[in-house]
C-alpha positions as CSV (number, residue, x, y, z in Angstrom):
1,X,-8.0,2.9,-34.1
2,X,-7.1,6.5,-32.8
3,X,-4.4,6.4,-29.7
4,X,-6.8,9.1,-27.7
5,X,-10.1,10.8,-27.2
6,X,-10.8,13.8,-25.2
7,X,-14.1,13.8,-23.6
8,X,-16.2,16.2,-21.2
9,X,-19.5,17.9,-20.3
10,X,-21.2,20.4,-22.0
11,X,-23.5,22.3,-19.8
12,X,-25.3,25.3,-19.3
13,X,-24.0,29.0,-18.6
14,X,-20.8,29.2,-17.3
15,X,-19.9,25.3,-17.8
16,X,-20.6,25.8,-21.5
17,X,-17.8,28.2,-21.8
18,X,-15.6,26.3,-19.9
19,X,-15.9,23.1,-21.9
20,X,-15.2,25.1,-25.0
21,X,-11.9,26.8,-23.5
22,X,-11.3,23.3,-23.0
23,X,-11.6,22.5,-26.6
24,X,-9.7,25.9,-28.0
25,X,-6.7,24.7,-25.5
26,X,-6.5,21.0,-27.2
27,X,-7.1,22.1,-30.3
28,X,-4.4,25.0,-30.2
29,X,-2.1,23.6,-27.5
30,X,-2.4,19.7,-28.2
31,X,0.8,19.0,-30.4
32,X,0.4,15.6,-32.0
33,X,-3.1,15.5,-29.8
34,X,-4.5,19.0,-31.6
35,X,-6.8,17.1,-34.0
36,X,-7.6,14.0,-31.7
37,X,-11.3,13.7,-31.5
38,X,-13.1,15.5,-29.0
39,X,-16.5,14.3,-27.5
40,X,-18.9,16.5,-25.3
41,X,-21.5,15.0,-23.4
42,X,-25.1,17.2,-23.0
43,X,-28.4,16.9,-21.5
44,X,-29.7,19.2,-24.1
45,X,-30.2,18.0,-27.4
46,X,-28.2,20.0,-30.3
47,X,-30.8,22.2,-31.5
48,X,-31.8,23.6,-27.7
49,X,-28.5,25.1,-27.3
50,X,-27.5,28.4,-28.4
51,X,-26.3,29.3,-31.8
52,X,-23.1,30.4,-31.0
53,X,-22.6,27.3,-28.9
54,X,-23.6,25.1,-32.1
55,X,-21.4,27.4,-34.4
56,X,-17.9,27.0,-31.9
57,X,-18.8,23.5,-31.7
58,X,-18.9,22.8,-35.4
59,X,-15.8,24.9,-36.1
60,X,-14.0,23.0,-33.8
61,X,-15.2,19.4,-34.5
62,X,-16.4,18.6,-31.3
63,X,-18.7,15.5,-31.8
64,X,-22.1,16.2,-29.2
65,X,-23.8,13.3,-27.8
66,X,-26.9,13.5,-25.9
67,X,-27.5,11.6,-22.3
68,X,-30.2,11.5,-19.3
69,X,-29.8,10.8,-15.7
70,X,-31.3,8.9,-12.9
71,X,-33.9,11.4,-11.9
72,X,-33.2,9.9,-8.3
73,X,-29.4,11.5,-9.1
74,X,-30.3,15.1,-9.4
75,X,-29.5,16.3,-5.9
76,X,-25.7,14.9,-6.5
77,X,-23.9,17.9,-8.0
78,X,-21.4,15.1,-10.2
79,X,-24.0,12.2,-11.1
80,X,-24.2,13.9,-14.6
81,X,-20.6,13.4,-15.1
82,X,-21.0,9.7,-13.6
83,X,-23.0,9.3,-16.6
84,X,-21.1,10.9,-19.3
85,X,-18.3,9.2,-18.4
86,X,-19.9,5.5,-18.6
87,X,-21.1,6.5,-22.1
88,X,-17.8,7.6,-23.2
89,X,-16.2,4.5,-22.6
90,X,-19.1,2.4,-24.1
91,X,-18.0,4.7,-27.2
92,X,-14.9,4.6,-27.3
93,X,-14.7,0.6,-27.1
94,X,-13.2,0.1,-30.0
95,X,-12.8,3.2,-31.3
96,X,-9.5,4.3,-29.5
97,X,-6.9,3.0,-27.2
98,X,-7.3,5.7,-24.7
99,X,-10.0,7.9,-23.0
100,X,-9.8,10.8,-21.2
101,X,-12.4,11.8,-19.2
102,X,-12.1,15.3,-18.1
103,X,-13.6,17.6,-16.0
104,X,-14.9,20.6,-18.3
105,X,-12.7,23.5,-16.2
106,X,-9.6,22.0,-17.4
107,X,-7.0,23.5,-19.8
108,X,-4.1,21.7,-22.2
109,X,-1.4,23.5,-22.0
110,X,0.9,21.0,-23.3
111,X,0.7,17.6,-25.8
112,X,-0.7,15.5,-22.7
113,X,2.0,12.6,-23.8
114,X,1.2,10.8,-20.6
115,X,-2.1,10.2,-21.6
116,X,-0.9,7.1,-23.7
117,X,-0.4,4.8,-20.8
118,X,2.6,2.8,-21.1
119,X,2.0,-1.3,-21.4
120,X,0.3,-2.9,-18.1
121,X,-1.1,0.4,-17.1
122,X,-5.0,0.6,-17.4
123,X,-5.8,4.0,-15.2
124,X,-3.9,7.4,-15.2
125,X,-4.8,9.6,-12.5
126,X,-4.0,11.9,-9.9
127,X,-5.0,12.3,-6.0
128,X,-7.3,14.6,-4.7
129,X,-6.3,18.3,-4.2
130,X,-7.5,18.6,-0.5
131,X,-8.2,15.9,2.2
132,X,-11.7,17.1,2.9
133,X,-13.7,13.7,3.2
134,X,-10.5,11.6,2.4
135,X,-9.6,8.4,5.1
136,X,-6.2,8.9,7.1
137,X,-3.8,6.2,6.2
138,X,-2.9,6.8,9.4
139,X,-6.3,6.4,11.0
140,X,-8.8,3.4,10.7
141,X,-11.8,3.8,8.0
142,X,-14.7,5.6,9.5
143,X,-18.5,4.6,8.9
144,X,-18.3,6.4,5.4
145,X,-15.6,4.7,4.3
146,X,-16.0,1.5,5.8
147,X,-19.6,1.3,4.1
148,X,-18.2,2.6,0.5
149,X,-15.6,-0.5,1.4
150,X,-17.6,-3.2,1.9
151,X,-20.2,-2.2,-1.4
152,X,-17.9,-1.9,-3.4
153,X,-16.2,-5.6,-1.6
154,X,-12.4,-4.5,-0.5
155,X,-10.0,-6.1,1.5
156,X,-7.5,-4.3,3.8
157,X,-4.9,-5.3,1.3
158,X,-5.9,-3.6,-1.5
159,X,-5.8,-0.4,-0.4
160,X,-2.7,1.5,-0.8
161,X,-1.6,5.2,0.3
162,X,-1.7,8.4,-1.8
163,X,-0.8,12.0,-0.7
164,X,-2.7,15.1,-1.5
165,X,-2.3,17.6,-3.9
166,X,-2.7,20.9,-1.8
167,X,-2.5,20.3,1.6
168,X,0.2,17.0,1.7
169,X,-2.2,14.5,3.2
170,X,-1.7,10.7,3.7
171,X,-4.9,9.2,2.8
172,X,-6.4,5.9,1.5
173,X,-6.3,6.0,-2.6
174,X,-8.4,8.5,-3.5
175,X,-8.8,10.2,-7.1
176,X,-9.3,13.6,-8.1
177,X,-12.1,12.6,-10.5
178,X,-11.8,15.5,-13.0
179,X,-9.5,13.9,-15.1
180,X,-9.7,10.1,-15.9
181,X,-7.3,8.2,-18.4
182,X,-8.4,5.1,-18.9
183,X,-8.1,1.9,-21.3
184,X,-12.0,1.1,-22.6
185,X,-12.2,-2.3,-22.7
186,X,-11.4,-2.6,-18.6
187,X,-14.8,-1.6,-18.1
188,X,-13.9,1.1,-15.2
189,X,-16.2,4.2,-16.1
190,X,-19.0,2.1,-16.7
191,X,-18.5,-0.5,-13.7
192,X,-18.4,3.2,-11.5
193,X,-21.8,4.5,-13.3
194,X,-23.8,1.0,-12.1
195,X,-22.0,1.7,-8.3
196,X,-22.7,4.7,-8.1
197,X,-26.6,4.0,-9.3
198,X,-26.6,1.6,-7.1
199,X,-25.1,2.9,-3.7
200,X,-26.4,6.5,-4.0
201,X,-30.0,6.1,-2.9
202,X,-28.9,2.7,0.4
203,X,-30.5,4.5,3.1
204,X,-27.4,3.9,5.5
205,X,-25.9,6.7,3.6
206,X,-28.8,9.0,3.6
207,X,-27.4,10.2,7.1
208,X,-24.2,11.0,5.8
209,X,-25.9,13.4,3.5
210,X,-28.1,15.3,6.4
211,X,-24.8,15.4,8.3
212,X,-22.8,17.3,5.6
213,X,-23.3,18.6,2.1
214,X,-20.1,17.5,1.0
215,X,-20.9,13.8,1.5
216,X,-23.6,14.6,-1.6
217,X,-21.0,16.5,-3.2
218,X,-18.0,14.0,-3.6
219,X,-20.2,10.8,-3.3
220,X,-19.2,10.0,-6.8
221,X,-15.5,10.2,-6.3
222,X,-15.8,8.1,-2.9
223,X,-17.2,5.6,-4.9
224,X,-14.7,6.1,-7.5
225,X,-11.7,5.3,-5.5
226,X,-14.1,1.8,-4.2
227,X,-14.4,0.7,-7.9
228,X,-11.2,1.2,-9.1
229,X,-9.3,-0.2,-5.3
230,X,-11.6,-3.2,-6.2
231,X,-11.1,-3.4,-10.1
232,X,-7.7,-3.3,-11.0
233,X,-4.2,-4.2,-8.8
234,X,-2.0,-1.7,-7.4
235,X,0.6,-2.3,-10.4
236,X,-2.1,-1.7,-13.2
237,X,-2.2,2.5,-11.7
238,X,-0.4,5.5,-13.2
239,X,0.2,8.4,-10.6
240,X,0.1,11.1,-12.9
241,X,3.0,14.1,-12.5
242,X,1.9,17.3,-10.2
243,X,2.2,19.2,-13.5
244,X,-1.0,17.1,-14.6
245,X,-4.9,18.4,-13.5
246,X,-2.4,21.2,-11.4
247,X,-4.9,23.4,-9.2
248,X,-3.9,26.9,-10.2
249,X,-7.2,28.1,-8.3
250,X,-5.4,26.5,-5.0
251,X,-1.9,27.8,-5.9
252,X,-1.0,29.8,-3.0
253,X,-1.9,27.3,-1.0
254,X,0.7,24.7,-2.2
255,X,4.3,25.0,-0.6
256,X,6.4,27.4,-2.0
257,X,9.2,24.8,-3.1
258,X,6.4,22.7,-4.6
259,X,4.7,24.8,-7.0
260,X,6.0,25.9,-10.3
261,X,7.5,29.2,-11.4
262,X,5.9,29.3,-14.5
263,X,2.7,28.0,-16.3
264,X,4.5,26.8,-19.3
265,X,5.9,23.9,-16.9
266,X,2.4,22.6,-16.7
267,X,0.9,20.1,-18.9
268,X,-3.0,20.5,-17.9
269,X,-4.3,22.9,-15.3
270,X,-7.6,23.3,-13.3
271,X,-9.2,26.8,-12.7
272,X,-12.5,26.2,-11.2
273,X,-13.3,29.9,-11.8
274,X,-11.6,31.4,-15.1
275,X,-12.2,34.8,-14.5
276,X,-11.3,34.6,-11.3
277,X,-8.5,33.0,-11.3
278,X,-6.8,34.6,-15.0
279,X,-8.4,37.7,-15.2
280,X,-9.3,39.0,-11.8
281,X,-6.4,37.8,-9.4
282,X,-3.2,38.7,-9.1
283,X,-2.0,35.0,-9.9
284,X,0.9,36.5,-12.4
285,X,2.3,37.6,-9.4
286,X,2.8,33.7,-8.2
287,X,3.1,32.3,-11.1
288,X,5.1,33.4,-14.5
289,X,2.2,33.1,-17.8
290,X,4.5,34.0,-21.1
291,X,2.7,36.9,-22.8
292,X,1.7,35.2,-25.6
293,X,-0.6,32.8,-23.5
294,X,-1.7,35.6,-21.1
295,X,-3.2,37.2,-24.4
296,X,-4.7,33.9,-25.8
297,X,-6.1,33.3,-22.3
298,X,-8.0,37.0,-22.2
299,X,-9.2,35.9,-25.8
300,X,-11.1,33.3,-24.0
301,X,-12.9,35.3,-21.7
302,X,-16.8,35.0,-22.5
């Protein structure tokens, strides 16, 4: 049985690129992980996609694996992911001790070591960047939450505090969604596909999603944090390091003493816009990239 498998999206355009950075950064960044199997999930069958997609693929065996959503799901912007990420553990049962889910703008900069969760551990994790639709800990549970609750059937007590990324927020434990470490046979990725399927469409949260676009938007990681509150006990969580799914896209807006000096301190990174954030910004200024990476990371622009 293999210790660990990577696994993402493969979409269209831009998304495509990203989840194939995401495989050069394993692949030449991973350490001990560097040859670990690497899944990508796609709505398009192998022989729609492009040939250089199909060619980078093969040359650096990335097993494809085809899916289909709820049709109902469209609208939300993460229900393919949902998906993906409920197959992936139905594969890797068996197959490997660990999974890690991850969202396709990611980068391994480092052998992810922490990804082998130590005994009694059965999610690794991080909180959310930014507040945004988070609860207060502070505060009591609004309508959202308090419906997202009581589907997914929580009590008071099992609700503990986590503190935001970015912007230092107390908030009820909720999960930054692009990067999931999980053990297979607890069931979590696939238990959160059938909530998700299942809450979605109620019609009490249909409101929600005339109110604000961002209740369709992070639906899936609301429900997230409801499945894995009600699944597993507050001991059986590992709070991943700030040098783990680090937001270099939000770097500036982390405190000064909190952020790193360099990006060789940092195990995985999120960019949410690569050329953006490596090649258009000014983000050597904030943060020190060695020359050696800064070159592999231009070799990546597509």
């Amino acid at each position: 049985m293999r210790d660990l498998v990577f696994a993402c999206l493969l979409d269209s355009g831009e998304s495509a690129n990203e989840a194939l950075r995401l495989a050069q950064s394993i692949r030449t960044f991973g350490g001990q992980f560097c040859f670990n199997p690497i899944w990508m999930f796609s709505q398009s069958r192998e022989e729609d996609l492009p040939e250089t997609t199909r060619h980078e693929l093969f040359s650096l065996g990335v097993r494809l694996l085809t899916f289909e959503i709820d049709l109902q799901a469209e609208d939300f912007p993460f229900a393919s992911f949902v998906t993906a990420a409920a197959m992936a553990e139905t594969l890797a049962l068996g197959e490997t001790r660990f999974l890690a889910m991850m969202a396709s703008d990611t980068l391994v900069l480092q052998p992810p070591a922490a990804f082998l969760l130590p005994p009694g551990k059965s999610f690794g994790g991080c909180p959310v960047h930014l507040k945004l639709l988070g609860s207060a800990y502070s505060d009591p549970p609004d309508e959202f939450w308090d419906l997202v609750y009581r589907h997914c059937g929580l009590n008071p007590e099992q609700i503990f505090p986590l503190s935001t990324v970015v912007d230092e927020q107390l908030v009820r434990a909720y999960f930054n969604a692009g990067l999931l470490v999980i053990r297979p046979e607890r069931g979590i990725l696939r238990s959160w596909q059938t909530r998700f399927n299942s809450l979605f469409k109620l019609p009490e949260f249909e409101a929600f999603y005339q109110q604000h676009e961002l209740y369709k938007i992070f639906m899936h990681q609301a429900i997230l944090a409801g499945n894995l509150l009600s699944l597993l006990r507050s001991q059986e969580f590992l709070h991943f390091p700030s040098e783990i799914n680090y937001p270099l896209h939000l770097h500036t807006r982390i405190a000064a003493p909190r952020r790193p000096a360099s990006i060789s301190q940092l195990t995985t990174c999120r960019y949410e816009d690569f050329h953006e954030v490596f090649i258009n910004s000014n983000l050597a200024q904030g943060i020190y990239i060695e020359p050696s990476l800064l070159d592999w990371l231009k070799s990546q622009s597509r």
